[in-house]
N, C-alpha and C positions, 0 to 999 in steps of 0.2 A: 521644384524637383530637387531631389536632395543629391549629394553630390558621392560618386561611389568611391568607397576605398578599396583598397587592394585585396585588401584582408578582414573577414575569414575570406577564402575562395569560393565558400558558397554566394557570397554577397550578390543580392540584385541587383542588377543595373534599372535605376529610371531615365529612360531615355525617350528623348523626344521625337515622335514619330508621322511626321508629315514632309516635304519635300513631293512638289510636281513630279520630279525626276525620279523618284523612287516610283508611287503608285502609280507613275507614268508608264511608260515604254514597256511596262511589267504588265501584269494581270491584275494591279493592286485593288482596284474597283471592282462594287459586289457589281459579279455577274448573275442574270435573274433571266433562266432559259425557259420559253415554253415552244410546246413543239404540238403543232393542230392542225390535224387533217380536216379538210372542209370537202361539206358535202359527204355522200356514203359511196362512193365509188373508188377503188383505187386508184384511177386515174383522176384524181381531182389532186393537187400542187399539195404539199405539207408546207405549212406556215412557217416561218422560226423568227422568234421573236427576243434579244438578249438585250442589257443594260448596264452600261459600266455608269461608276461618279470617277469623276478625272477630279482628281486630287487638289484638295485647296492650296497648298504649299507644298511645289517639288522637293524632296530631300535629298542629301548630298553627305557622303561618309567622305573626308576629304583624310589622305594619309598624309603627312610632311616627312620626309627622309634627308635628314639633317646631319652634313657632313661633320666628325668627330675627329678628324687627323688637326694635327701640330695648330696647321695655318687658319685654323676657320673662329678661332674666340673673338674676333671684332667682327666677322657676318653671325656668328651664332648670335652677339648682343643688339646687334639691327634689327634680327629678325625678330626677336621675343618685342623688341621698340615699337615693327611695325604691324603685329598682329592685329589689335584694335581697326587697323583700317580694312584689314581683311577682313574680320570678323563682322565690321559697320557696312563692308559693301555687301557678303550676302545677307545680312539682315534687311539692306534696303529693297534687294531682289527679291524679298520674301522667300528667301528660301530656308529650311529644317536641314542647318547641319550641326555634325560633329565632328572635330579634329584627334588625329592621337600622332604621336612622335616616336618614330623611331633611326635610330642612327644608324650609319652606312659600313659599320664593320657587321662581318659577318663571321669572323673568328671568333670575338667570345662567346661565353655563357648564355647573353642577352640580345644574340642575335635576332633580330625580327621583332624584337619582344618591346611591346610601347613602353614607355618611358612615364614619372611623373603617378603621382597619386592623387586624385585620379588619375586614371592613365587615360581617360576620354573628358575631351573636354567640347563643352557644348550649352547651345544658345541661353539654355533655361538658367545656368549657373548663376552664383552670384556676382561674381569675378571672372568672364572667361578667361581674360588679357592675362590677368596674372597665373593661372591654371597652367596655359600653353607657354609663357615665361620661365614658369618651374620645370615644366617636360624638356623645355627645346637647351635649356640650358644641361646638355649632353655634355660637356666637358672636351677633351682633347685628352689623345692617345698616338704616343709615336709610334704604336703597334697598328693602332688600327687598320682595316682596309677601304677602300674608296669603293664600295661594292653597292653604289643604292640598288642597282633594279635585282641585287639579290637579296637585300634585308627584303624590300618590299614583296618580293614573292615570296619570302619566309614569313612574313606578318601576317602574307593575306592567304596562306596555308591553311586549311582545315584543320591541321592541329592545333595550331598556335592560334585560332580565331575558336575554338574549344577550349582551348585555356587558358592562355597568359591574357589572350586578347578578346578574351571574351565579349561579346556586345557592342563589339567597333563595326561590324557588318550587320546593317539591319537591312531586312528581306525588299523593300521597297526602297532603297536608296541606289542611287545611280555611286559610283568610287571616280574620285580624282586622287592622283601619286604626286605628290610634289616633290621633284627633288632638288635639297640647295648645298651644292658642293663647288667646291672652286678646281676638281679633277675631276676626267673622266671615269667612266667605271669601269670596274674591272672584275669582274660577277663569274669570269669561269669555269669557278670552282662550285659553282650553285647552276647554272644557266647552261652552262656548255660552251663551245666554242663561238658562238653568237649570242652573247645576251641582249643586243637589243632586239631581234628579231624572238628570242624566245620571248621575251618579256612585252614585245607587241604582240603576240600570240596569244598570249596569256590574258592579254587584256580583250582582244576579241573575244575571247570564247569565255571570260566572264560579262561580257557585254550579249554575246549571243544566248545564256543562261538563264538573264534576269530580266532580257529585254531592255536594258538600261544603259545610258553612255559608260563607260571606264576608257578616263582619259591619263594621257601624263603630261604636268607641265616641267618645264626645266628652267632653273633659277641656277645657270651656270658662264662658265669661263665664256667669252663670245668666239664664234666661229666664223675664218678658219684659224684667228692668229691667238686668240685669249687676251692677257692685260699683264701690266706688271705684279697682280695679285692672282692672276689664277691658267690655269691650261684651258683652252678651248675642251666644252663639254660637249663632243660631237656624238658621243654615242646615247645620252641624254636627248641631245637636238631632234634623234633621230629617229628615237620615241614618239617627242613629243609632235612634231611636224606627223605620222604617221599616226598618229590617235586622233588628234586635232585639239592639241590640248595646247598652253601659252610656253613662251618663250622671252625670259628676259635677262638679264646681262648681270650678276652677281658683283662685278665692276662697278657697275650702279651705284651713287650714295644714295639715294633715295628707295629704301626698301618699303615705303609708301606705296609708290604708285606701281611698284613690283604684286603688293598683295592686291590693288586693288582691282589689278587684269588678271591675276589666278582667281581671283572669285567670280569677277567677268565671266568667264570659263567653265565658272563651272555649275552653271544653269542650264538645266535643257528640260521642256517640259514634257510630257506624252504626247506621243503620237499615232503608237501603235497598238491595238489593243485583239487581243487572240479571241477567234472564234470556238462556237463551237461544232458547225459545221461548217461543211463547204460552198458557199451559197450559189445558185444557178445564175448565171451570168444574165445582168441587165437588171435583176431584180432587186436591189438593194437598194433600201429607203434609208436616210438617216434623220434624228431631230437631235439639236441642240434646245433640253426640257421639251418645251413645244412649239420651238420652234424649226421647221425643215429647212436641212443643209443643203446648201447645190452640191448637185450630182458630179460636177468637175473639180469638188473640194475634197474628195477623197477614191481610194483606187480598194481592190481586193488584190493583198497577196495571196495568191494557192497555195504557195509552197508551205504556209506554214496551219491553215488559213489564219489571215488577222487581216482585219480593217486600219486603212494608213491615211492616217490625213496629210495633206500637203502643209496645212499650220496647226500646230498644236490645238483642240481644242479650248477654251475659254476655263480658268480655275472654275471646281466647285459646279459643272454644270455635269446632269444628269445626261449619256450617250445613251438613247436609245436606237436601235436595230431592228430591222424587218426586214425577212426573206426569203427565197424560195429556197426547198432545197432542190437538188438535180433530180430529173425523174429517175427512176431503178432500170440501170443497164445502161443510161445515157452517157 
């Protein structure tokens, strides 16, 4: 896959398109609907018969939001050190991701706006390690502000995902927000007077969208007292504990085994998969190919309608569906 530059801004992006997690929790799998009345009476049950593929490899758009103030140039060169083992643990997951960097001022020009050319960097590359090396190496600024969860909701903005960032959000990927700063944030010039809760908000209801986790992990100061390198990051913590995304201690020499439980994290396969109708209760068959599922291995939501399995289905296997629909007027 060839690797994209910035310029022209026509440029395509080739990017790699698989991740459980995307065509997962999403609609990503061809649905294949038939709908047959049996028998010639209207009172005889109408059939419904639909098909998803659950996704051979979950995908995962994972953001990094990499503090730029005075004190961070010896965690900014750990972290570029310990990407590889990030990179190597969701590779072992099987998982389809892509990283992109952007820094926690949201006062300049490049707020929001990924870093690094490419500005996406991903599995197929020839070099990831050193891609996300050159992005994360963001520099230091006595101006700048400690604002991650407002870059990151400026990155993951509709405008800024139309053009600076174009191709970082692909339609079947679940988002992870990494943020690594050794301060709290301070977003409420972007967020409002609570940016952790807007910015958990924010992440529900990209979660509720795409059917797909959006988590945040926090790579900050430890809480409640922080270290003699950094402020306790409790409005990061508070994110991260209410997404269910990881938490590890910037204090840490070891930015090792820091990446290798943000990548931990951020797998999750399909589970839920949208109907297209409402099926009549009791009636719902399922097969994993041809082979049938038990009946206590999966539930019907109404509200939405969608089929929920209690464990993710199996990569790469064909869901098949049979059901009734409600009689008319029932």
């Amino acid at each position: 896959m060839d690797d994209t530059t910035r310029h022209p801004p026509t440029a395509v992006l080739g990017l790699a398109a698989s991740l459980g997690l995307a065509a997962s929790l999403g609609l990503a799998g061809c649905i294949d609907t038939g709908v047959s009345a049996k028998g010639n009476t209207v009172t005889d049950p109408v059939i419904v018969e639909e098909s998803f593929a659950q996704a051979p490899l979950p995908q995962v758009d994972v953001l990094w939001v990499v503090d730029n103030t005075c004190s961070m140039a010896e965690e900014q060169a750990a972290l570029s050190g310990a990407f590889s083992t990030f990179a190597g643990t969701l590779d072992e997951l099987g998982l389809s991701w892509q990283a992109g960097v952007v820094t926690t001022d949201v006062a300049g020009e490049d707020a929001g706006v990924l870093q690094g050319n490419p500005w996406i960097i991903h599995a197929d590359m020839a070099d990831p390690a050193a891609a996300f090396a050159q992005a994360a190496d963001v520099g230091t600024d006595p101006a700048a502000t400690q604002a991650g969860l407002g870059a990151a909701w400026l990155a993951l903005s509709d405008d800024c995902l139309q053009v600076e960032n174009r191709g970082f959000r692909r339609p079947g990927a679940s988002l992870h927000v990494v943020i690594v700063s050794d301060g709290d944030d301070d977003s409420s010039s972007v967020l409002g007077a609570d940016p952790a809760l807007a910015f958990e908000d924010f992440l529900a209801q990209d979660a509720a969208r795409t059917g797909l986790p959006a988590v945040l992990s926090a790579v900050v100061g430890d809480v409640p007292d922080g270290c003699a390198t950094a402020l306790p990051g409790t409005s990061y913590v508070d994110v991260a504990q209410a997404s269910g995304g990881a938490v590890a201690s910037i204090c840490a020499a070891d930015f090792g085994s820091v990446s290798a439980a943000i990548g931990e994290a951020s797998i999750s396969w399909p589970d839920t998969f949208v109907l297209q109708e409402l099926p009549k209760a009791g009636t719902v068959k399922v097969w994993f190919d041809d082979t049938r599922a038990d009946d206590g291995s999966f539930s019907i939501d109404e509200s939405v309608p969608a089929l929920v399995f209690v464990d993710p289905p199996p990569p790469g296997v064909t869901i098949r569906v049979r059901y009734e629909l409600p009689e008319a007027g029932a």
